[in-house]
N, C-alpha and C positions, 0 to 999 in steps of 0.2 A: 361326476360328482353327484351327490345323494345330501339331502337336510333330513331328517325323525326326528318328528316333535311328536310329544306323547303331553296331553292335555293333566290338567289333576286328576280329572278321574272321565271315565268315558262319557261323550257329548254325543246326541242324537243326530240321525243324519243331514237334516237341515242344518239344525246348527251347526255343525263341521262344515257344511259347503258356504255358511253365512264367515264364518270363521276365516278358512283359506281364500274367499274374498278379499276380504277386510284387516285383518291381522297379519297374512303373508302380501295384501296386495295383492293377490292378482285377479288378473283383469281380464273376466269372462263376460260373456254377452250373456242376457236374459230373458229368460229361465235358462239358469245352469243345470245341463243334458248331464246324468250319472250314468252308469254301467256298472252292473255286478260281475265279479271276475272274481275267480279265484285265484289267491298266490300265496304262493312259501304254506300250500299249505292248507292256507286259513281264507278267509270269505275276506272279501274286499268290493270296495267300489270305485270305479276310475272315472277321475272328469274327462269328458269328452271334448275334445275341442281345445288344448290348453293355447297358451298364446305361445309366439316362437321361440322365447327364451327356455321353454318347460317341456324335458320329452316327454315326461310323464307326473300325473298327481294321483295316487294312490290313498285311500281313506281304510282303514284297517280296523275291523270289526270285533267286537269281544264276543267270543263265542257264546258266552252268556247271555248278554243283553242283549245282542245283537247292535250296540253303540257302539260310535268311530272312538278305537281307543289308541291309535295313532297314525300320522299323517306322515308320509313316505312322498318327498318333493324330489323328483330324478330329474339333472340339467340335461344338457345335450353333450355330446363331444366337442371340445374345441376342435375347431379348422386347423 
């Protein structure tokens, strides 16, 4: 299973990791660890470290501004 939220208009990269905090909830230790990766493609940044319910959190960059212009939350597989 997979969540895309796409914000109103692209958010800087702090604020995306203040964001998936606080707005999705989740529950990262501090300082929240980024990773630049590339995917589908296009420039991204991955949180490091999610907690167990989260394979992955993905921050999706606009190739222009270089701002998170959407958030890519991947679950795990059910057992």
């Amino acid at each position: 299973k997979e969540l895309y939220f796409r914000p109103q208009e692209p958010v800087p990269l702090r604020e995306a990791v203040e964001m998936a905090r606080d707005k999705f909830t989740i529950v990262m230790p501090d300082p929240v660890l980024v990773k630049q990766v590339s995917y589908q493609g296009g420039q991204a940044w991955e949180l490091q470290n999610p907690p167990d319910y989260l394979a992955r959190v993905l921050l999706l960059a606009d190739e222009e501004t270089g701002n998170i212009k959407r958030f890519d939350i991947h679950f795990p597989r059910p057992k």
